[in-house]
C-alpha positions in Angstrom: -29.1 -14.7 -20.1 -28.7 -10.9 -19.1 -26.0 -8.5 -20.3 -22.8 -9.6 -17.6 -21.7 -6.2 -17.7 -24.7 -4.5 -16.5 -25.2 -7.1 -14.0 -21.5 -7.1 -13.0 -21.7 -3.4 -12.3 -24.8 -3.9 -10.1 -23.5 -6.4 -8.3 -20.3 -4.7 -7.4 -21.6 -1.7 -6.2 -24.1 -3.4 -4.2 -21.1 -5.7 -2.6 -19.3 -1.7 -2.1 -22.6 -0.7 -0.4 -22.8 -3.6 1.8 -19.6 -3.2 3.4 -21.1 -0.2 5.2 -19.5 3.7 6.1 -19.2 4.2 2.2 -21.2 7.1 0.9 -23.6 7.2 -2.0 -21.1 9.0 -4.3 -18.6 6.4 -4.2 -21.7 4.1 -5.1 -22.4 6.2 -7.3 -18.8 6.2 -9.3 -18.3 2.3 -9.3 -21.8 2.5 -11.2 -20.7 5.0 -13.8 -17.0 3.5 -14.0 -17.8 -0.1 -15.4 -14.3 -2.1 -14.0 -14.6 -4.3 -17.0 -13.4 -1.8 -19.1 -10.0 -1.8 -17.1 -9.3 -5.5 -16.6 -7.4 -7.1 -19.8 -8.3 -10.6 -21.7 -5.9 -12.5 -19.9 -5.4 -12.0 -16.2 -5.4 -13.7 -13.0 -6.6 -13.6 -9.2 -5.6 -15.0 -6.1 -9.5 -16.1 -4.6 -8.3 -18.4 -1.3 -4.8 -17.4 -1.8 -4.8 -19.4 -5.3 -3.7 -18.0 -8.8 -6.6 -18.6 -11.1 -5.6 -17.3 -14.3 -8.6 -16.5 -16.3 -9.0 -15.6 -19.6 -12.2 -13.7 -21.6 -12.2 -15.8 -24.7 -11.6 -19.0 -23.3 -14.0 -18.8 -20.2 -15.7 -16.1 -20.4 -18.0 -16.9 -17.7 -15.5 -17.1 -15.3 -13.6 -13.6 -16.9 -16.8 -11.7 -15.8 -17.7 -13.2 -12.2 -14.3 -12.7 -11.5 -13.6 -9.3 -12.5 -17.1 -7.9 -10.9 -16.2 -9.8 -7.5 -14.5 -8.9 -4.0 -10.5 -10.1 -5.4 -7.8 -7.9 -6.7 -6.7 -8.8 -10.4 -3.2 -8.8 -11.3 -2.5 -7.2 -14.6 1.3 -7.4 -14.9 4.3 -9.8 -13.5 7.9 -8.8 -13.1 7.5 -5.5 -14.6 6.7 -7.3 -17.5 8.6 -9.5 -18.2 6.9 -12.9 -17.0 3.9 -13.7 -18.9 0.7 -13.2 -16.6 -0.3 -16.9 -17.8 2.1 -18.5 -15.9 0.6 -16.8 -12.4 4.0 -17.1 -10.8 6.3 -14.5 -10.2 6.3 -10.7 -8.3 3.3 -9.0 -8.7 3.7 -5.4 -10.2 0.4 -4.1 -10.9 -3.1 -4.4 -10.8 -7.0 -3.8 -10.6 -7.0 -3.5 -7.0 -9.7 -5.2 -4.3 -13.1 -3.0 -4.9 -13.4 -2.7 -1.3 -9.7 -0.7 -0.7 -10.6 1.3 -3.7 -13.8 2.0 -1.8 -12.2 2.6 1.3 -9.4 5.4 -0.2 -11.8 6.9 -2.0 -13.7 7.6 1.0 -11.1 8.9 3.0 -10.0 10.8 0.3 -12.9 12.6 0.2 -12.8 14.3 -3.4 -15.2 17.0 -3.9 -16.6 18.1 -7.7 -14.3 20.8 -9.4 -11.3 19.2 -7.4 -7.7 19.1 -9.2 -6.5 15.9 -8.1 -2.7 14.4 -8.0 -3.0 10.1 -8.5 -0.1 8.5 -8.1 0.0 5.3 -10.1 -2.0 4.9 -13.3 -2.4 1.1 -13.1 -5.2 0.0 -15.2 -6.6 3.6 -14.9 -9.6 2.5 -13.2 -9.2 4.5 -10.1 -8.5 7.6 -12.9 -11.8 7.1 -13.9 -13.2 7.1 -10.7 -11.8 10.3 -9.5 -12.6 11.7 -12.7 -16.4 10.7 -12.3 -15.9 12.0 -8.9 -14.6 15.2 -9.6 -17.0 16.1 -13.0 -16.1 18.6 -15.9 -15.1 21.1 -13.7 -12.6 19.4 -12.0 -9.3 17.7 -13.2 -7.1 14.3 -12.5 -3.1 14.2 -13.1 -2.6 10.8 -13.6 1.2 9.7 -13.0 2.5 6.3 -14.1 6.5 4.9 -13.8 5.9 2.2 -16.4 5.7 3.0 -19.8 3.5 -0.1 -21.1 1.1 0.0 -18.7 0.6 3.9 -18.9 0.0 3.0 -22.7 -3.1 1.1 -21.8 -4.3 2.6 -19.0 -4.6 5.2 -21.8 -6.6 3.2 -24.2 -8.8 1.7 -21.5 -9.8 5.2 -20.2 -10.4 6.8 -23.2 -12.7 3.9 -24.4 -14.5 4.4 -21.1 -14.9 7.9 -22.1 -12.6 9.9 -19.7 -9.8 11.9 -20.2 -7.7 13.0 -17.7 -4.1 14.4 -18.2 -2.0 11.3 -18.4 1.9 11.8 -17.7 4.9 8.9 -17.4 7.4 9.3 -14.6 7.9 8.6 -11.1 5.0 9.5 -9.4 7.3 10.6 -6.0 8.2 13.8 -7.9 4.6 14.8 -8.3 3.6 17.2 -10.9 4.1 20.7 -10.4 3.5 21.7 -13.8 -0.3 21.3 -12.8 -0.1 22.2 -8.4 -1.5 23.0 -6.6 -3.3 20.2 -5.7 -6.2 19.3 -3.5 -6.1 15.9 -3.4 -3.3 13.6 -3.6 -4.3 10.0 -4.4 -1.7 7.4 -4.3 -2.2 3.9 -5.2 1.3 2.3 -4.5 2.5 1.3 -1.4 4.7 3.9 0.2 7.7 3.9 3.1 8.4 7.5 2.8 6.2 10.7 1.7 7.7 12.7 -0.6 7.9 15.7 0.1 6.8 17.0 -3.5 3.5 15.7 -2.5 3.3 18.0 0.2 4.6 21.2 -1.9 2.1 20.4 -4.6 -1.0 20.2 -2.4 -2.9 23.6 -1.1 -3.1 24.3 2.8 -6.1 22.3 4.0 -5.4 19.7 0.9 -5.6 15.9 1.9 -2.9 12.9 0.8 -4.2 9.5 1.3 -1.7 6.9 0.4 -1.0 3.2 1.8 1.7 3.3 4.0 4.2 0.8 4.9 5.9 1.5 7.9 8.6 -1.7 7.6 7.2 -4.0 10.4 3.7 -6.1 10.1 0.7 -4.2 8.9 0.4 -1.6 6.3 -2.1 1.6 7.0 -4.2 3.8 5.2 -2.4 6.9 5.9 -4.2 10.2 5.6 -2.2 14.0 6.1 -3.9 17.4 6.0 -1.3 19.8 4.4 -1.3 22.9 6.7 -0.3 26.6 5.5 3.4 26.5 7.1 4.1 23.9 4.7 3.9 20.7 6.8 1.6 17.6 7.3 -0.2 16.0 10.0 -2.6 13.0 9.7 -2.9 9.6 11.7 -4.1 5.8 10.5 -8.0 5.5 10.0 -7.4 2.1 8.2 -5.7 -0.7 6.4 -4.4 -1.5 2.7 -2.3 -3.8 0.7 -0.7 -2.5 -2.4 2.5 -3.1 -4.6 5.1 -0.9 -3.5 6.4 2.4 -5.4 8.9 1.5 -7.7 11.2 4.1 -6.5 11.0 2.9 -2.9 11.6 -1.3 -3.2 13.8 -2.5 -0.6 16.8 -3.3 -1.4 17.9 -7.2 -1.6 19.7 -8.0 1.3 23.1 -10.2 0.7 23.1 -13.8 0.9 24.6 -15.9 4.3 28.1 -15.9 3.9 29.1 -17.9 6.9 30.1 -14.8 9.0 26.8 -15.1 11.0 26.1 -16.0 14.4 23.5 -17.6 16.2 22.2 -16.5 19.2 19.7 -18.1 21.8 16.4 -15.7 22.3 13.8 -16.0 25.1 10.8 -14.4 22.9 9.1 -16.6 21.0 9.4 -15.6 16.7 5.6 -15.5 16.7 5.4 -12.5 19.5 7.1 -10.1 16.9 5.6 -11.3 14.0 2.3 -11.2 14.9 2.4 -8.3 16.9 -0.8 -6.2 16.6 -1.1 -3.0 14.8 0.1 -0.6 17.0 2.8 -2.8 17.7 4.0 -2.5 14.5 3.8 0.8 14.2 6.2 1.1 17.4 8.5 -0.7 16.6 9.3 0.7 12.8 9.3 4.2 14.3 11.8 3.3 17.3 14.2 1.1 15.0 13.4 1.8 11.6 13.9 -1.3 10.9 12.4 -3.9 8.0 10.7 -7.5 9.1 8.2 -9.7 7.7 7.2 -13.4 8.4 7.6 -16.8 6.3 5.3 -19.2 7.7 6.9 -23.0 6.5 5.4 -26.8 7.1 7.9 -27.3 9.7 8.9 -23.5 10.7 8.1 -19.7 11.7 10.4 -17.1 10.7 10.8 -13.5 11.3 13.0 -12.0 8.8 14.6 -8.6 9.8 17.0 -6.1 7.9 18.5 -2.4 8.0 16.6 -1.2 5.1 20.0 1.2 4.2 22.7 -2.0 4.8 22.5 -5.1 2.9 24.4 -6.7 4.5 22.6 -6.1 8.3 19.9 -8.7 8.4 19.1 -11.5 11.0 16.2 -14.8 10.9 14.6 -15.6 14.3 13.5 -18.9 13.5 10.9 -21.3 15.5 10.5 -25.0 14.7 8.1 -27.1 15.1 7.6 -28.9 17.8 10.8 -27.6 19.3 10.7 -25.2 22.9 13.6 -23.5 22.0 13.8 -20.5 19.4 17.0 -19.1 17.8 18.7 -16.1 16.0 20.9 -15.9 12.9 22.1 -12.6 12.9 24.3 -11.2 9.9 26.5 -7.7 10.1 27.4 -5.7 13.3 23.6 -4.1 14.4 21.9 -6.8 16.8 18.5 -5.9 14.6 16.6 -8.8 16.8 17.5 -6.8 20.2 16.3 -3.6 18.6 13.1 -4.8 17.7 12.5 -6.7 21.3 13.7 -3.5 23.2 10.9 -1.5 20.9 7.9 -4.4 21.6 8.3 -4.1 24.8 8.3 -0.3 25.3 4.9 -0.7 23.2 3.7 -3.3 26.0 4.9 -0.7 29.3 3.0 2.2 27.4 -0.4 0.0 27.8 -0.4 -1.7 24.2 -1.8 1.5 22.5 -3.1 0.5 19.2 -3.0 2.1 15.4 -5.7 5.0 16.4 -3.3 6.3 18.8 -0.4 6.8 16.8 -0.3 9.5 13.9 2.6 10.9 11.7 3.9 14.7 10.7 5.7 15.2 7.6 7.9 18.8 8.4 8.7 21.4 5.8 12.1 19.9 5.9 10.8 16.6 4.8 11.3 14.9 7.5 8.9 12.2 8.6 8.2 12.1 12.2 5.5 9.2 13.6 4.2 9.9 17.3 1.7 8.7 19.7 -1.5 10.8 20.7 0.1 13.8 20.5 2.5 15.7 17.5 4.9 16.0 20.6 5.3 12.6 21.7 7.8 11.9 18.3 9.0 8.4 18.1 12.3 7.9 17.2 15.0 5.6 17.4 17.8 7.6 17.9 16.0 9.2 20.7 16.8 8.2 24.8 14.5 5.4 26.4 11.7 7.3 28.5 
C-alpha cells in the first residue's frame, strides 16, 4: 500500500487541474499545502447531501479518501457547542470544497511578496495556501472571530511549517495595524462589505469575498479598490460559505395569529428558482431576504425584512393543488415587493449575473447596478 498522503495530495491537485481555467500556481500550492494537515480526527461531510461522519482512528481509510476528495469538511457545529459526531446541527466552520478554494484563489490572483488580508482563519488551510503563494517575501494577516478554532488553526499551520501573523477578532474590522493591503481574502459569506476592507487595501488592490446578496444564489464577488477611495468589481462566479458571524440574520418572530393570507397568481417556484441575475435584481430593488424549503408535500418561499423581525411572509405551493397562497406577517407586503422586482428583471430582457456589478463608495455605501456604475439599483429609487 502507498503512503495516502502523498497520494491524496496527487490526487487533489490533479482533480483542481481538471476542472480547467486554474493556473499552475494554484496547482502548485494545493501540492505544497498537504489539506490533511488541516482536517481534525473526527469530522464529517455531506457526499450526496448525507452527513458521513468519519473518523482517522476508527476508519482511517475512509478519513483519507474523504479528506483528499471534491466535498467540503465540517470542522465545528453550533459554534461549538454540538459535538461534530452527532452531524446534526448549524454548520459554523470548515475545510472548504477544493474546487471554491481553487476558484477564489484564482480570482484573487496573489502575486509573490504580496501582504495579504484573510478573513476567517478556519482550519488555516487557505492561510497556508496564500502563504505558499505569496513566499518569504510576502506576508498573510490571518483574522479569526472564534477563539478555539483560531487555537488550532494555529497548531495545524505551524506543524505544516508556516507562519503567518495570526490575530482573533472580527474579521469586518480588518487589520490596520498591518495595511495596506493588497489582497483581501475572505472566506465567510458576506451581505455587506466593510468598509475597513476597502481603507486597508492600496489603490489597484483586489477583495474577493462570497457574497450573499439575500435572494437565491450567492456570488464570488471581486472589487478593485481605486485611489479615491472606492470599489468597483462585478460577479465572475459562484460560492457557498458559512456566513460572517458579525452579519447572521436575525431570527425572525414566530406566527402570532396576526397574519394574513393572501391569494397570489405567481407560482412559489417562479421566485425561488429564479436564475442568477434574477436574484441579484430583486435583492438590490427590495433588499429583502428569501430562501426556499422544499417539503414531501410542499414548496415554500420564505421572505423577511432583514432589519424587522417581525416583517416576514411564506408563499407556499402544495402538491397537487393549482392554487398558491401567501402568509404575510407585519405591515410591508414583502411578497409584492419581490414580484414587482422579478418582473422588472423580465421587461429588462432577463439580464443575467455578468451584467450586473457592485460599487462600494468612500462613504460606505454599497451600490449594485446593471452594465454600467450609473445604472444603480435601488429600492427606494422610482420604477423606470
Amino acid at each position: 500500500m502507498g503512503d495516502p498522503a502523498s497520494e491524496g495530495v496527487e490526487r487533489l491537485a490533479r482533480y483542481v487541474e481538471g476542472l480547467g481555467g486554474n493556473p499552475a500556481w494554484v496547482m502548485d500550492a494545493f501540492r505544497a499545502v498537504p489539506r490533511h494537515l488541516f482536517v481534525p480526527a473526527v469530522a464529517f461531510a455531506t457526499p450526496d447531501d448525507v452527513p458521513v461522519v468519519i473518523d482517522r482512528d476508527a476508519d482511517p481509510g475512509t478519513w483519507w479518501d474523504t479528506v483528499y476528495s471534491k466535498e467540503p469538511i465540517i470542522t465545528q457545529l453550533d459554534d461549538g457547542a454540538t459535538d461534530l459526531r452527532t452531524a446534526v446541527g448549524a454548520y459554523t466552520s470548515s475545510s472548504s470544497a477544493p474546487a471554491t478554494v481553487a476558484e477564489l484563489l484564482r480570482v484573487l490572483d496573489p502575486e509573490p511578496g504580496d501582504s495579504v488580508l484573510e478573513v476567517g482563519t478556519g482550519t488555516g488551510w487557505t492561510a497556508a495556501l496564500l502563504s505558499h503563494v505569496v513566499g518569504e517575501h510576502g506576508r498573510v494577516t490571518s483574522i479569526e472571530v472564534d477563539a478555539s478554532v483560531a487555537e488550532q488553526a494555529a497548531k495545524n499551520l505551524g506543524d505544516a511549517g508556516f507562519h503567518p501573523v495570526l490575530l482573533v477578532g472580527d474579521g469586518a474590522d480588518g487589520c490596520a495595524h498591518f495595511a495596506p493591503y493588497d489582497r483581501v481574502h475572505v472566506t465567510c459569506g458576506i451581505r455587506r462589505v466593510p468598509y475597513a476592507w476597502v481603507e486597508q487595501c492600496r489603490p489597484g488592490g483586489v477583495i474577493v469575498a462570497p457574497f450573499s446578496p439575500g435572494v437565491g444564489e450567492e456570488f464570488v464577488l471581486r472589487l478593485r479598490v481605486s485611489r479615491d477611495g472606492t470599489a468597483l468589481g462585478r460577479f465572475p462566479g459562484f460560492a457557498y460559505y458559512m456566513r460572517m458571524r458579525s452579519q447572521r440574520p436575525i431570527s425572525h418572530v414566530p406566527d402570532d395569529g396576526t397574519g394574513r393570507y393572501v391569494p397570489t397568481a405567481v407560482h412559489p417556484r417562479t421566485i425561488g428558482l429564479a436564475p442568477p441575475g434574477a436574484d441579484l435584481a430583486m435583492s438590490a430593488l427590495t433588499g429583502l431576504h428569501a430562501h426556499v424549503s422544499r417539503e414531501e408535500d410542499r414548496f415554500v418561499v420564505y421572505v423577511r425584512d432583514p432589519d424587522h423581525a417581525d416583517r416576514w411572509a411564506a408563499a407556499t405551493h402544495r402538491r397537487g393543488s393549482r392554487d398558491h397562497e401567501v402568509y404575510q406577517m407585519g405591515d410591508r407586503p414583502l411578497w409584492e415587493e419581490l414580484l414587482d422586482a422579478y418582473f422588472r428583471w423580465v421587461s429588462w430582457g432577463e439580464p443575467g449575473p455578468e451584467r450586473f456589478g457592485m460599487t462600494v463608495t468612500s462613504g460606505g455605501e454599497q451600490l449594485i447596478w446593471l452594465d454600467t456604475p450609473e445604472r444603480v439599483l435601488r429600492h427606494d429609487l422610482p420604477r423606470e
